[in-house]
DRENDRENTI-220454 format. One record per residue: x, y, z of N, C-alpha, C in turn; residue in one letter; residue number from 1. Coordinates in nm, 4 decimals, decimal comma. Layout:
BEGIN
NODE:X:Y:Z:X:Y:Z:X:Y:Z:A:NUM
...
This chain:
BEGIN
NODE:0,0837:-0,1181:0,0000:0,0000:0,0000:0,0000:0,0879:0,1240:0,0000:X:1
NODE:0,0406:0,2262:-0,0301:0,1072:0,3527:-0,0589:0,0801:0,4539:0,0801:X:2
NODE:0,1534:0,5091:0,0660:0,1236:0,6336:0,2011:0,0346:0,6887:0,1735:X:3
NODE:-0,0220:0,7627:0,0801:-0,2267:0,7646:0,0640:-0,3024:0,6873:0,0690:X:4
NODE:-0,2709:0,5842:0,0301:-0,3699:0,4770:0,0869:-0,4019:0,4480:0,2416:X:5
NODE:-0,2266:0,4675:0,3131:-0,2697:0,4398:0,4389:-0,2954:0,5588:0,5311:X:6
NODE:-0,2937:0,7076:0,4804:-0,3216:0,7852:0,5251:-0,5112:0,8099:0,5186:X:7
NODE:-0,5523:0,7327:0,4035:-0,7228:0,7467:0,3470:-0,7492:0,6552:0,4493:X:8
NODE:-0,6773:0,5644:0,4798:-0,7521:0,4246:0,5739:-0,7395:0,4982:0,6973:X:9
NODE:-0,6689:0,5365:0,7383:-0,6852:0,5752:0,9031:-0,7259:0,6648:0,8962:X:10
NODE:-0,8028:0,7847:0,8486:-0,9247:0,8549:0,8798:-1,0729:0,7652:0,8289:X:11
NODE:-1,0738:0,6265:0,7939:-1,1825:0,6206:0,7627:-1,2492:0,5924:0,9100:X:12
NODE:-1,3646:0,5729:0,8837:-1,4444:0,5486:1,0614:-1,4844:0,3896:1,0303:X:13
NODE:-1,4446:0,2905:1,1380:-1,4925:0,1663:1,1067:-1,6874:0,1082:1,0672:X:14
NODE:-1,7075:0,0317:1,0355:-1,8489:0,0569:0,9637:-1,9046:0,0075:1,0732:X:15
NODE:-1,8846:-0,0718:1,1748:-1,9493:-0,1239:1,2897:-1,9919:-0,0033:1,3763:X:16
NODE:-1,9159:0,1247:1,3862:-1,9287:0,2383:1,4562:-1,9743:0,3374:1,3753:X:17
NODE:-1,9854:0,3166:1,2810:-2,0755:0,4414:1,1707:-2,1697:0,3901:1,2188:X:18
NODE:-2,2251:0,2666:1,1863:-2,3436:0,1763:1,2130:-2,4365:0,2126:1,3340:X:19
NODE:-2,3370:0,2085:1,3947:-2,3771:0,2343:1,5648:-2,4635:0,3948:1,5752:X:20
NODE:-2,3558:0,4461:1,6015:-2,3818:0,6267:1,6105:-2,4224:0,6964:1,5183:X:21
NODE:-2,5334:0,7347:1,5106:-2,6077:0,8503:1,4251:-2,5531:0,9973:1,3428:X:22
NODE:-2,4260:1,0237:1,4720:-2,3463:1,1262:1,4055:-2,2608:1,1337:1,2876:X:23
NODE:-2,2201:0,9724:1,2899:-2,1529:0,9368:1,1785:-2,2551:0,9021:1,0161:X:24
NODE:-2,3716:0,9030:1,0520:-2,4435:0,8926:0,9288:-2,4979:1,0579:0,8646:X:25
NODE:-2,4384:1,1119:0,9449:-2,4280:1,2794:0,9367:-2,3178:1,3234:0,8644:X:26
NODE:-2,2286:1,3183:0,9485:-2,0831:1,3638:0,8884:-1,9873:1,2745:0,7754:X:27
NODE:-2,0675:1,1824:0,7503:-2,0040:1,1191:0,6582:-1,8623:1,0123:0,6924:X:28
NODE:-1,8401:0,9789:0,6045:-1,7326:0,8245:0,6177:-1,6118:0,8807:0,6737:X:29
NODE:-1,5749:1,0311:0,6402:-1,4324:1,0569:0,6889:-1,4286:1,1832:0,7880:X:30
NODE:-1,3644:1,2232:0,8646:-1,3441:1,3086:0,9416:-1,3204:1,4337:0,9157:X:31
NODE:-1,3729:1,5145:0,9634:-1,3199:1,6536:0,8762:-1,2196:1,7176:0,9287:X:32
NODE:-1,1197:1,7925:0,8486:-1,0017:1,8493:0,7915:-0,9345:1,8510:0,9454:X:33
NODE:-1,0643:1,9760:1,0514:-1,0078:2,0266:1,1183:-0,9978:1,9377:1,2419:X:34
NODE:-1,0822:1,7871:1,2847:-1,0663:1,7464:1,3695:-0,8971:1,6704:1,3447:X:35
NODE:-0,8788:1,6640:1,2261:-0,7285:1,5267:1,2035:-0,6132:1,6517:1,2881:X:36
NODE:-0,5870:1,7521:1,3475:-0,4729:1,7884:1,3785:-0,4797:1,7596:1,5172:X:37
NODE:-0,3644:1,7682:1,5870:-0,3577:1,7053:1,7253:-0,4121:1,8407:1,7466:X:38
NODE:-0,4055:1,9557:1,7849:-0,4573:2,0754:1,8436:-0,6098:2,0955:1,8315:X:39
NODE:-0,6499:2,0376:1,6980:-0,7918:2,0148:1,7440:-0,8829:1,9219:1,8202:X:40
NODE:-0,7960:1,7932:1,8310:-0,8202:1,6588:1,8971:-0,7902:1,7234:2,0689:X:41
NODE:-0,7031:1,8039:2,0738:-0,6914:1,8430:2,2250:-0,7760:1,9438:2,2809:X:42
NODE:-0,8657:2,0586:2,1626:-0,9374:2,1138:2,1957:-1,0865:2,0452:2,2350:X:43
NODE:-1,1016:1,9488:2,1715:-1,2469:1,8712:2,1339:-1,2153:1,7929:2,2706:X:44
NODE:-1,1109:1,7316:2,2891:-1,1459:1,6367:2,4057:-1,1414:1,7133:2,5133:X:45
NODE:-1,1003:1,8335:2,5704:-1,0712:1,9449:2,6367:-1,2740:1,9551:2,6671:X:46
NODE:-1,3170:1,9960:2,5539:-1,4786:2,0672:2,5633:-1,5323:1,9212:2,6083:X:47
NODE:-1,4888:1,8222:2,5488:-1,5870:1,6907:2,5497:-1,5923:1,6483:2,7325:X:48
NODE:-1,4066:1,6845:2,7654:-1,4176:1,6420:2,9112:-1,5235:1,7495:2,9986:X:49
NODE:-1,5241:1,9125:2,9594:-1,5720:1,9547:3,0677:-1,7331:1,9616:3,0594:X:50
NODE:-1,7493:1,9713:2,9410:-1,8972:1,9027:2,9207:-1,9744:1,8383:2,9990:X:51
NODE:-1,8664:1,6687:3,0305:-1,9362:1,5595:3,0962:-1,9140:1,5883:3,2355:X:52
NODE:-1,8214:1,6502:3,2793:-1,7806:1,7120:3,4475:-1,8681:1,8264:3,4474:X:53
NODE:-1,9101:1,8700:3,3960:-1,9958:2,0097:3,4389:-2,1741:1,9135:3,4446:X:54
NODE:-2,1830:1,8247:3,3509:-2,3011:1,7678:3,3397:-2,3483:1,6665:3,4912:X:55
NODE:-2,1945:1,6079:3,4975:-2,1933:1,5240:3,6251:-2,2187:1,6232:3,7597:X:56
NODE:-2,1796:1,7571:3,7417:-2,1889:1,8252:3,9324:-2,3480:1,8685:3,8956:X:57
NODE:-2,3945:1,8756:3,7766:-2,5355:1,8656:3,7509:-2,6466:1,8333:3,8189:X:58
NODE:-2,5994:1,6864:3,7784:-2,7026:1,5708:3,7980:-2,6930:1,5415:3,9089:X:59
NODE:-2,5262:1,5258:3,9686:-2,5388:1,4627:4,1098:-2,6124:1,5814:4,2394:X:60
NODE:-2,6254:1,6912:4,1829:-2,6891:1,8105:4,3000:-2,8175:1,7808:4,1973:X:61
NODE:-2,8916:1,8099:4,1683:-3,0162:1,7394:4,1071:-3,0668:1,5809:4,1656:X:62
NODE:-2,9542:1,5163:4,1786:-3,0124:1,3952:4,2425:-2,9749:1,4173:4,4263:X:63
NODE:-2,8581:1,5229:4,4407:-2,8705:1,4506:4,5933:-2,9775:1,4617:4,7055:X:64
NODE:-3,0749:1,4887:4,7069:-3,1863:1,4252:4,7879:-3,2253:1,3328:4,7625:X:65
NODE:-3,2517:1,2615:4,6566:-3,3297:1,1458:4,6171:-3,1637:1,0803:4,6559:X:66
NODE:-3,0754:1,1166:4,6478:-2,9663:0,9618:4,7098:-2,9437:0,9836:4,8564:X:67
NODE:-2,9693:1,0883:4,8701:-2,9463:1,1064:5,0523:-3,0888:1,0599:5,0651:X:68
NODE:-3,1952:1,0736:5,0335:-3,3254:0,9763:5,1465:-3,3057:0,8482:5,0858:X:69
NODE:-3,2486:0,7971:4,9913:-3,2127:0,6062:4,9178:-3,1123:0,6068:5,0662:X:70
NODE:-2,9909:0,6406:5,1115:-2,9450:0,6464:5,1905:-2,9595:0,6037:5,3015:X:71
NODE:-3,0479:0,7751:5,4213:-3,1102:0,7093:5,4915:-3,1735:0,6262:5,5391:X:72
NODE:-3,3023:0,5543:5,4008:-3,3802:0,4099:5,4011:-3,2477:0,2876:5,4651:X:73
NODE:-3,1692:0,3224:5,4043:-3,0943:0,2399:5,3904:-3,0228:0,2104:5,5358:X:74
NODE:-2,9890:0,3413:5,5969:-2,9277:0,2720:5,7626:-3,0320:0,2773:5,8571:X:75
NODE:-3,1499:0,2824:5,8022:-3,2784:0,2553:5,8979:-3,3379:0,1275:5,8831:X:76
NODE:-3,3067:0,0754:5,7309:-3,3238:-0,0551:5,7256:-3,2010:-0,1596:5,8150:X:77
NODE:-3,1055:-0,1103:5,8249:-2,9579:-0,1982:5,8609:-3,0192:-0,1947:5,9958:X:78
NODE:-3,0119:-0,0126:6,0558:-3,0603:-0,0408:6,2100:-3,1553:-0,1284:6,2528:X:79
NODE:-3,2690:-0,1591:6,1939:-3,3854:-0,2198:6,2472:-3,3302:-0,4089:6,1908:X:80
NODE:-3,2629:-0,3988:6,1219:-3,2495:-0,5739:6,1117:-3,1543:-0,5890:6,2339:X:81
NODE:-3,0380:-0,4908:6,2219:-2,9571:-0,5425:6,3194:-3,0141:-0,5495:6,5165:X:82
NODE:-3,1263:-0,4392:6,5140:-3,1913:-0,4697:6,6388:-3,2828:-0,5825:6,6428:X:83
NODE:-3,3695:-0,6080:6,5418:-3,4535:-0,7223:6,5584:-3,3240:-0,8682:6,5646:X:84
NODE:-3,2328:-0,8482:6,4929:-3,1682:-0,9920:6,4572:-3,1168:-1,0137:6,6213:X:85
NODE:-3,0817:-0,9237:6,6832:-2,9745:-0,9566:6,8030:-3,0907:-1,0263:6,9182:X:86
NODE:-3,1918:-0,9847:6,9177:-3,2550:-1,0118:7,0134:-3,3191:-1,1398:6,9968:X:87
NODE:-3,3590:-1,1602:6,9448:-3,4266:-1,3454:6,9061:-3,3532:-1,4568:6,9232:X:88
């Protein structure tokens, strides 16, 4: 194979993962221009990480009451087995 050839193959996207993800039936078989440089791969994963960390202090203050009373159930259930169990 030639160095275009193997430069065309490693931007292609495998077909099992086009398949998969919807975005790829969007953007087409190859990647565009500006994601192939490392400076854009470090910007994108940069946004992609704080994205999911900003989404995560989100959800988890959105959920923490519903996991603090799952919680509590929870050492009120322990307390009451461990008092009923000792005594019988």
């Amino acid at each position: 194979m030639t160095t275009s050839n193997n430069h065309s193959l490693a931007n292609t996207i495998p077909a099992s993962l086009k398949n998969q993800l919807p975005i790829f039936q969007v953007i087409g078989d190859k990647l565009p221009a500006a994601v192939k440089t490392p400076e854009a791969k470090k910007t994108f994963s940069a946004l992609v990480f704080w994205v999911l960390m900003i989404g995560g202090v989100i959800a988890f203050v959105k959920y923490l009451p519903l996991l603090l009373e799952y919680a509590q159930k929870k050492v009120y259930c322990l307390y009451y087995l461990v008092l009923y169990s000792s005594c019988c």
